[in-house]
N, C-alpha and C positions, 0 to 999 in steps of 0.2 A: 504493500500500500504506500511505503513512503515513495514510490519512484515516481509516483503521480502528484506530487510538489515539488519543487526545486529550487533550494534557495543559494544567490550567489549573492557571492563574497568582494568586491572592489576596495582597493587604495584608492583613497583619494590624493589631488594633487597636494591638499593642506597637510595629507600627513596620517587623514583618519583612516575609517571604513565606511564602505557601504556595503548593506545587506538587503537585497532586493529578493522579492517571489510575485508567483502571482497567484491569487487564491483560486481553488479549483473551483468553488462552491458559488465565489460571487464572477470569478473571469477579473479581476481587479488586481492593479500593480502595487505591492505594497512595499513602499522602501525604507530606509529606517538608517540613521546615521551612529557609528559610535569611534570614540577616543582612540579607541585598543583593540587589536585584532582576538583578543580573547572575549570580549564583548560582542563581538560581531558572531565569533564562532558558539558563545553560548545563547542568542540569540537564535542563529539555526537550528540549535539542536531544538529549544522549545516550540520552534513550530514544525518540525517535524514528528516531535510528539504530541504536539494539540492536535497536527492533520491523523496520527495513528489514533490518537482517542477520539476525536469528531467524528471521521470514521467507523471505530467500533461503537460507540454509542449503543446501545438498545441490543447490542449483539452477543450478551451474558453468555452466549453459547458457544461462542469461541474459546482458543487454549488459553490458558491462564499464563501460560508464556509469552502471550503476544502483549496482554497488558501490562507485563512485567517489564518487556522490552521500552513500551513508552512511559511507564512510570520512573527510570532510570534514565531514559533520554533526556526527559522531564529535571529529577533530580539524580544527578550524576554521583551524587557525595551522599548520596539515604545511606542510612545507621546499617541497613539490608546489609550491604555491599562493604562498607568501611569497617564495621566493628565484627563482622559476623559473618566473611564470604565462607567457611565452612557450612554452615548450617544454610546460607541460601542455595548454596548449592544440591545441597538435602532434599529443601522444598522447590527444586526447578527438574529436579530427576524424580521429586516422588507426584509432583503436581501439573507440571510443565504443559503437559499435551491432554491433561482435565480441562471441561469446563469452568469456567471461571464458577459459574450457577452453581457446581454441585460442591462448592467446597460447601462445609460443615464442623459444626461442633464434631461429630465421630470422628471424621478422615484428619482433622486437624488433631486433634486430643492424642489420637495415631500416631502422629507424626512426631508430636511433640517429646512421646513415650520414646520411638523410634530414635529419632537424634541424640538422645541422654544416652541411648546406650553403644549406639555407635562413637559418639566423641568422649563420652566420660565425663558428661557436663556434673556437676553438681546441682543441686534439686535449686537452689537460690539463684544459680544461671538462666534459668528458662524464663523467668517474666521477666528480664533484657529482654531476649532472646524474642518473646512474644511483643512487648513496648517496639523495639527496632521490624518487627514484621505488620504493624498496626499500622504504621504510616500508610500503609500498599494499601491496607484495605478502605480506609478513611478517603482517601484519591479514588480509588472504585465507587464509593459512596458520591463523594462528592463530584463525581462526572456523571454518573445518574447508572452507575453499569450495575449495580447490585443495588438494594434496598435496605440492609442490614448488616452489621459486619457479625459476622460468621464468630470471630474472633472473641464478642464479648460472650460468645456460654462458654468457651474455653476459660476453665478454672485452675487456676495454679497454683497451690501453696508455696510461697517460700519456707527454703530448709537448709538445714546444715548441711555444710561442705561434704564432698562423698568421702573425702580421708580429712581426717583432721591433719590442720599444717603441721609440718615438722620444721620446729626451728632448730636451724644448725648454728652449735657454737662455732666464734672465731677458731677455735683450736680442732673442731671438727673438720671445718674446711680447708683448714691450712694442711689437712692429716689427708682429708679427700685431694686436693691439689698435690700433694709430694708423689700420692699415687698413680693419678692422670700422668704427671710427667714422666714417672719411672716408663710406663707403659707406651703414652703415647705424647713424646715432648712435642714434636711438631703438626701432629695432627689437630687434636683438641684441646689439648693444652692451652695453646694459645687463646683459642674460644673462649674455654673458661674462664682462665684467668682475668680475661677481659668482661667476664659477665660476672664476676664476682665484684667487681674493681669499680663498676657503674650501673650495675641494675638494671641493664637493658633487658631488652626481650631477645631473645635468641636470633628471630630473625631478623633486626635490627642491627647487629655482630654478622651475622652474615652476607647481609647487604651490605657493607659498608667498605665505602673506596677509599685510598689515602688523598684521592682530593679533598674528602669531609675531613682528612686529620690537620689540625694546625701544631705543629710541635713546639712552635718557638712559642704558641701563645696558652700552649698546653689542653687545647678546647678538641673537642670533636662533635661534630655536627647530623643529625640525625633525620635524614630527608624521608625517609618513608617509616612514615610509623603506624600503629593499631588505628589509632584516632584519628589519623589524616592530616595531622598536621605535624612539620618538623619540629628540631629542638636545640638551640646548642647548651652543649653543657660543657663544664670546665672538670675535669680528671686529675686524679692526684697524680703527682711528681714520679711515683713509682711504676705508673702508669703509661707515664711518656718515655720516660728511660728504657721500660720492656718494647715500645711501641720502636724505640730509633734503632733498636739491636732486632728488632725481626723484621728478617727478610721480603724485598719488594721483588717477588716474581712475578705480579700479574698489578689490576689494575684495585682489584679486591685485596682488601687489608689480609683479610684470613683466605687458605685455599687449599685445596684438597692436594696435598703432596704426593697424590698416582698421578694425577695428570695437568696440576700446575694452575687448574682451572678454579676459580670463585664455586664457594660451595655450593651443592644442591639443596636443598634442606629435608628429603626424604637421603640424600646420601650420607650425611651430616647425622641425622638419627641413627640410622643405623651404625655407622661405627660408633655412634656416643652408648647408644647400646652394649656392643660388642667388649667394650672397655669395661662399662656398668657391671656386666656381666662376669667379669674377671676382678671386680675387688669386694674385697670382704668387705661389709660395712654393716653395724647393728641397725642404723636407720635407714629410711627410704629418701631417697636425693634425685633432682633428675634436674636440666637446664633453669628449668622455670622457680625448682628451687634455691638458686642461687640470688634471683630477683627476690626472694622473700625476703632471704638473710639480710641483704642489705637492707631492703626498708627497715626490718628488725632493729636490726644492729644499730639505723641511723637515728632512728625515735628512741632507743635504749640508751643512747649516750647525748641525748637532748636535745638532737634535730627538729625543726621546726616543720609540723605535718603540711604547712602550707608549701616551703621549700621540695620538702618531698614529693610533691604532687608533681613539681617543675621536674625535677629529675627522672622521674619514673616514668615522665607523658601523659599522666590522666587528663581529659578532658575538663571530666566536674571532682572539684576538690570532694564531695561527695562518694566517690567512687575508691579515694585515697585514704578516707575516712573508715569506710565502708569494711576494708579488706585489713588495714594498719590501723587503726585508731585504736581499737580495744584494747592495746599494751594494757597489761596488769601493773602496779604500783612494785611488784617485786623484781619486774624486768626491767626500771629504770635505774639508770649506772650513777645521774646526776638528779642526786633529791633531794641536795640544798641550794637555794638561789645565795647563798652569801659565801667569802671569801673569807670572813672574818672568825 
């Protein structure tokens, strides 16, 4: 359907754009000036999703991937897509080629069951999970394609985490790290180390080129992240010193040493696996528990939960609160504000 509008793009002589179509529905030229060619091009995309929804209108009977495609053309940056392409991906292969009509309380409830145990969410994950998939249906609503969102008899208790966190001591992970390197100094080592050191997400550390590194000003820079939005943050001193002693073979800080190349991140599990697997350890540890440690460790010795929120990347301080905030009064290191 989008081939039957067309909308172009012009420089103008001033410097701007122009963005002209013609409506199929009136035969009428509509053109439209802007500043910046990113203005121009999100301009396209929204009439090319107004003409896919004017279009389906009335047409509840179509795949539910077709309105999903204009809903996104639509909003490019929906919560669906940015916070959660795992599980939209869940519901565009378990719903995709349904009716939009026949979603429901049952197929959705399904689904919802469905994806917890495919990803391991914990029971407190799903109404995200459900809030970030509401937008879609509320844009169905509000275009006239459905009558009702499907979405509100879907009931969800929030719950406890599916493992309770394990916090690792300093002395824990200095004990896990001596191990990683014995085994594997240049493969993941390096990873870790670096995800021990700043609290990133894992794939964050593996996305990351030495163009984002600044060594002299000791900063590293974080362009693609959960949230969609970048980050810089400044790195301790021990930090920059491991960073200038390891090796620049590719374009990627960290790289898979068989073949020189920027990691995969299903390649990247698997050997973090394989290592896992090879060391003794009383507790349960994995990537993402390194990002705990740190918020841990930074609110334990009197870190400010609003700084924290800058470091980690959360969107809403809310979210930083949410997961770190309940430190206990016996895991703080500093419990006097006086010097005297």
């Amino acid at each position: 359907m989008q081939e039957e509008v067309e909308v172009s793009i012009y420089k103008l002589k001033n410097g701007g754009y122009q963005a002209s179509y013609t409506n199929p529905f009136s035969n009428k030229r509509i053109r439209n000036k802007f500043k910046m060619l990113n203005e121009a091009n999100d301009f396209k995309r929204k009439i090319y999703a107004q003409f896919i929804t004017d279009v389906m209108t009335g047409y509840s009977h179509l795949p539910t991937k077709q309105f999903l495609d204009a809903y996104l053309q639509l909003y490019p940056k929906a919560k669906m897509v940015t916070r959660g392409l795992p599980f939209y991906n869940s519901f565009v292969e378990t719903f995709g080629q349904m009716a939009v009509s026949d979603l429901n309380k049952t197929n959705l409830a399904e689904w919802f069951s469905k994806v917890q145990k495919e990803r391991g969410y914990a029971q407190r994950t799903l109404p995200n999970i459900k809030s970030a998939m509401n937008q879609f249906f509320l844009y169905l609503i509000d275009q006239n394609i459905i009558r009702e969102n499907p979405l509100d008899k879907v009931k969800i208790k929030k719950g406890p985490a599916l493992r309770e966190r394990v916090h690792l001591s300093e002395d824990e992970i200095k004990e896990l790290m001596a191990k990683i390197f014995e085994i594997s100094r240049y493969q993941v080592y390096p990873v870790v180390y670096f995800l021990v050191q700043t609290g990133c997400r894992l794939g964050e550390a593996l996305k990351l080129r030495w163009s984002q590194v600044d060594l002299n000003m000791g900063t590293v820079e974080i362009l693609e992240s959960k949230n969609g939005e970048g980050r810089l943050i400044h790195v301790s001193a021990q930090l920059i010193e491991f960073l200038k002693a390891h090796p620049r073979v590719s374009e990627h800080v960290f790289v898979d040493q068989r073949d020189g190349l920027g990691w995969d991140m299903a390649k990247y599990r698997k050997q973090f696996s394989k290592i896992r697997n090879k060391i003794n350890f009383p507790k349960y540890w994995n990537n993402h528990g390194f990002r705990h440690a740190f918020a841990y460790h930074y609110l334990r010795q009197g870190g400010n939960i609003k700084h924290l929120q800058a470091l980690l990347g959360h969107r809403w301080l809310e979210m930083t609160v949410d997961l770190y905030g309940k430190i206990a009064a016996k895991d703080v290191e500093k419990t006097c504000p006086y010097n005297f």
